[in-house]
Every structure is written in structure tokens, then in C-alpha cells.
C-alpha positions in Angstrom: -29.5 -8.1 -16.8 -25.6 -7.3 -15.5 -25.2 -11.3 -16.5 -25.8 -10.8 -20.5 -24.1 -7.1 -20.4 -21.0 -8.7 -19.1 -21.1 -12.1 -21.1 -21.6 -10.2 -24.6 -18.3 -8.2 -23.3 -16.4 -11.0 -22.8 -17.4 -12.8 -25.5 -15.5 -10.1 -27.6 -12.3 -11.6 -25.9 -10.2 -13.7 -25.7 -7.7 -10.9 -24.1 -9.1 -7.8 -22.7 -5.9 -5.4 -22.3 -5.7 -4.3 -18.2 -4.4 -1.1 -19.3 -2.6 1.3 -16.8 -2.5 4.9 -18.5 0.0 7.5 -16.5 -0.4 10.4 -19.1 -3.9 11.2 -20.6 -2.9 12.1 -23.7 -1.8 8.9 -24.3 -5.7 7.0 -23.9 -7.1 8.2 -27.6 -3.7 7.2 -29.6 -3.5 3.9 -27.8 -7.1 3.1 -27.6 -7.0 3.4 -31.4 -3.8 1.4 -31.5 -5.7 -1.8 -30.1 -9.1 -1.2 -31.5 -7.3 -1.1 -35.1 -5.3 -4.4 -34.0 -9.0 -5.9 -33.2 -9.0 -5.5 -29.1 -11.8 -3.4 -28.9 -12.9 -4.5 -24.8 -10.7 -2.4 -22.6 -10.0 -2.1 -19.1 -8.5 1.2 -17.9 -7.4 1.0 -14.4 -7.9 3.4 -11.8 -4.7 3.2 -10.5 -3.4 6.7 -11.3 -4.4 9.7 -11.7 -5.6 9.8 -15.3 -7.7 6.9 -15.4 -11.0 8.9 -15.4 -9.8 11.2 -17.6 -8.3 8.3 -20.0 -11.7 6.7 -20.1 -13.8 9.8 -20.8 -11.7 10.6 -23.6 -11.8 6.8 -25.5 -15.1 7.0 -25.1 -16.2 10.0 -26.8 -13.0 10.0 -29.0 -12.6 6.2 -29.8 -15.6 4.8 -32.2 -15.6 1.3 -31.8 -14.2 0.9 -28.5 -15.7 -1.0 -25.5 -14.5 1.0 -22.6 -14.3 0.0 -18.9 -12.4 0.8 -15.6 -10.8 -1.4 -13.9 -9.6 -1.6 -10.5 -12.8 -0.6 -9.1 -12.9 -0.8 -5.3 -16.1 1.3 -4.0 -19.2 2.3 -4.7 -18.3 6.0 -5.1 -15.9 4.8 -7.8 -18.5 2.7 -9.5 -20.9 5.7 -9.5 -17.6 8.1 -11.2 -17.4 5.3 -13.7 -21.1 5.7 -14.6 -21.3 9.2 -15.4 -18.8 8.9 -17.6 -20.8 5.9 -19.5 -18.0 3.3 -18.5 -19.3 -0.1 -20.7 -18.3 -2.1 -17.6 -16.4 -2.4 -14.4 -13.8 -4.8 -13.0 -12.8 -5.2 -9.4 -9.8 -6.8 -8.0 -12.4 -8.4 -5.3 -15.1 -8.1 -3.8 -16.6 -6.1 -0.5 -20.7 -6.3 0.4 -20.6 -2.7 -0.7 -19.3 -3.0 -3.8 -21.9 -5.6 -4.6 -24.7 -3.4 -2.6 -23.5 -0.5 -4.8 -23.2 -2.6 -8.3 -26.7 -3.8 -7.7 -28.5 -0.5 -8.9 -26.0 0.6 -11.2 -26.5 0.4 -14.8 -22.5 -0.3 -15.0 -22.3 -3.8 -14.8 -19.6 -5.5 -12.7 -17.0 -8.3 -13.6 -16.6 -9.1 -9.4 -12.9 -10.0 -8.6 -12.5 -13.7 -6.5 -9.2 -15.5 -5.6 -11.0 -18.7 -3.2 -14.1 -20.9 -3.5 -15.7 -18.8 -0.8 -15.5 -16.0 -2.9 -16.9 -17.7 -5.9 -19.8 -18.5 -3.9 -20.5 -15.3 -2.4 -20.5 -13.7 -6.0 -23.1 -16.6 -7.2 -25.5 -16.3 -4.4 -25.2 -12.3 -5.4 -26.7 -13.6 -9.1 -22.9 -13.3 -10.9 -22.1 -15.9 -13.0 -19.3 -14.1 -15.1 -16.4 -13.2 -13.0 -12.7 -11.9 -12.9 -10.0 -15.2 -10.9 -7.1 -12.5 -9.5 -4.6 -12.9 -8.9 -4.6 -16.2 -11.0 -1.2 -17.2 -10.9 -0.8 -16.2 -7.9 -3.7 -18.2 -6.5 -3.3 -21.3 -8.2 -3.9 -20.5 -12.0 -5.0 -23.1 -14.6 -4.7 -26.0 -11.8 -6.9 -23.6 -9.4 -9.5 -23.3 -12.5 -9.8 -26.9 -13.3 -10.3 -27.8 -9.5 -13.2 -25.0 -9.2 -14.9 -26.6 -12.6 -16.7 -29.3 -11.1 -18.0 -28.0 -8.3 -18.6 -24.4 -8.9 -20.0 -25.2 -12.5 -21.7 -21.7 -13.2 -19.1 -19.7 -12.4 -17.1 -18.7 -15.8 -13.8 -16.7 -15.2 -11.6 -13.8 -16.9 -8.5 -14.7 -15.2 -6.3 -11.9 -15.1 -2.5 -11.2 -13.4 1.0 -12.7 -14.3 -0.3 -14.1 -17.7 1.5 -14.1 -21.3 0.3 -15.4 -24.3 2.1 -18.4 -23.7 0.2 -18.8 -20.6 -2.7 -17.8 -22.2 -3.5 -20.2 -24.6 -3.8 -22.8 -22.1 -6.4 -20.9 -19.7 -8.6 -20.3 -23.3 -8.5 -24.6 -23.3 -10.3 -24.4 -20.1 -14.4 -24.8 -20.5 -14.7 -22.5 -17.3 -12.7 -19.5 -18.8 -14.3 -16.8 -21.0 -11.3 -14.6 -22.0 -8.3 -13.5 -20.1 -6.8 -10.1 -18.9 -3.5 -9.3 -20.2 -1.2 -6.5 -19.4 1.6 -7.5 -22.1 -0.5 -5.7 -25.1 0.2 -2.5 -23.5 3.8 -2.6 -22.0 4.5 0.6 -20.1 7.8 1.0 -21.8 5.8 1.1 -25.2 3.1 3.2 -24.4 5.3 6.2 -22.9 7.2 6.0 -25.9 4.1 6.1 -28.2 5.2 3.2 -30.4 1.3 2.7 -31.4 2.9 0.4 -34.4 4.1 -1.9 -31.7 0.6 -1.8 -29.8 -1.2 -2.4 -33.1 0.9 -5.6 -33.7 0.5 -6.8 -30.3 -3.2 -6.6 -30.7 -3.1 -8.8 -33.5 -1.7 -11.2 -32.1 -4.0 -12.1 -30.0 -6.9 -13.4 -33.0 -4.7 -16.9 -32.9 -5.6 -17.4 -28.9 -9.0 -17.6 -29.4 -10.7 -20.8 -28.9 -10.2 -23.3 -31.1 -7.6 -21.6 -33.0 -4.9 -22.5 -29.7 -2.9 -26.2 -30.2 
């Protein structure tokens, strides 16, 4: 069920955009910007104040786009997400409520984890797709290779402090899906509406997928 929602979405990858949007009239122009560089999964956060109003208007303004919120931290949130007909939802981690709350909502969750604990929790919970954060932070690509063997079933969007640089080498990884990437949408770009420059950096991502990074 939330499994094959989430692993269809992430299989659109390799980089899904963590998108912070501080002026809602900026979420249609941008959203367009990356769907027409070929990013079409993207995560708006809920960390200010126009994030719900940012992700009603891609999705009833944006054809093609894959719309989600991200920064998702209760159920109430998850439930403001639905009605709005949110593809998906990311969390940074994970609480019993949150997973309590996910569990009947036709939003389906990429569950935030940062220790092997956490990993497990989210498997015995029935997740097998789910989000490594902060994964720089917490141990990046070495912290991903050392979870591989044991934790098998667990497949990873690792998202926070990662470039393309960096990038390439998490998409070698067997255990990694896609990545979450803030540098397609630099603040300093989107406030001055350079949807050129957000176009471009879309594009650049079709050389990380898998396969096509040496």
C-alpha cells in the first residue's frame, strides 16, 4: 500500500528538491521551473508560513508535478497535507504518533531515521522506503554502507548537507533510492525569480542517476 506509493515516487528521483518557499507566489513559477528541467517529485517544507499555501497552489496549477510536504512532524499536519491532496509526506523523524496517524492516512509517509534503532522501528511499522536525516551529519555514505548488511530492507532518501558532488556517490549505494537536495532551489535564486537558473539546475541532475554517475 504506502510501500509501492512511495517506491513509484522515488523511483522518479534521483534528487527530489527539499524546497523551502517564503513567498507563495513564488510555488507555481518555480514548480514549473523544475518540472520543465525534469524534477517533477517535490518536497515543500512546512517550515514557513506558506508552505500549505505553496502546495495547494502547485497542485492545482502545476500539471505534471508530484507534490509533497515535507517537514511533517504530527498528525494534525499530516491530516492538513491530505486535504489538500499532498502526493506524499516526509518527516525529519519519527514519533509513535506520527506513525499511529500515517497509518490511516491515504498520504503515504517517507519516515525520517538518523540510528539503527530508528531503522528498525520504521521496519517493524511495515516501511521499507525511508528518508537517512541528517545524513551528513549522522554518518553519510559510510553510515549507509554500515546499515546495508544488516538492515537489508531498508532503502534510504538521504537528505541534508548534500551537493551533487556528494550525490553521485550516495546514488552508487545499492541501499539508496534517490537523494534530497536543497541546491536546485537556492534561496538566493528563488527570491530573485531567476526560473532560468532553476530550470538549468534541474537538468542537471539527469547525469546522477544510476548508472549514468562515474
Amino acid at each position: 500500500m504506502t510501500t509501492s506509493n512511495i517506491a513509484d515516487i522515488l523511483a522518479d528521483g534521483p534528487v527530489i528538491p527539499v524546497i523551502v518557499v517564503e513567498d507563495a507566489d513564488h510555488a507555481v513559477p518555480l514548480a514549473k521551473a523544475l518540472v520543465a528541467g525534469g524534477v517533477r517529485v517535490l518536497e515543500v517544507t512546512l517550515r514557513t508560513d506558506a508552505g500549505l499555501e505553496s502546495i495547494r497552489r502547485m497542485i492545482a496549477e502545476v500539471p505534471g508535478a508530484i507534490v509533497g510536504a515535507g517537514t511533517v512532524l504530527t498528525g494534525a499536519q499530516l491530516d492538513q497535507v491530505a486535504r489538500l491532496g499532498a502526493a506524499f509526506a516526509v518527516s525529519p523523524g519519527t514519533t509513535p504518533s506520527l506513525l499511529d496517524a500515517a497509518k490511516d492516512s491515504p498520504v503515504p509517509l517517507l519516515p525520517g531515521t538518523a540510528t539503527a534503532s530508528e531503522v528498525m522501528n520504521v521496519l517493524e511499522r511495515g516501511y521499507t522506503y525511508m528518508k537517512l536525516f541528517p545524513a551528513e551529519a549522522s554518518g553519510g555514505i559510510d553510515k549507509l554502507s554500515s546499515l546495508a548488511s544488516p538492515l537489508p530492507a531498508a532503502k534510504f532518501c538521504p537528505t541534508g548537507g548534500i551537493d551533487p558532488e556528494k550525490a553521485k556517490r550516495y546514488l552508487t549505494l545499492p541501499n539508496v533510492v534517490c537523494v534530497g537536495g536543497s541546491w536546485l532551489v537556492p534561496r538566493d535564486v528563488v527570491r530573485q525569480g531567476d526560473w532560468t537558473r532553476i530550470t538549468e539546475l534541474a537538468r542537471g541532475t539527469a547525469a546522477l542517476r544510476k548508472g549514468a554517475a562515474q
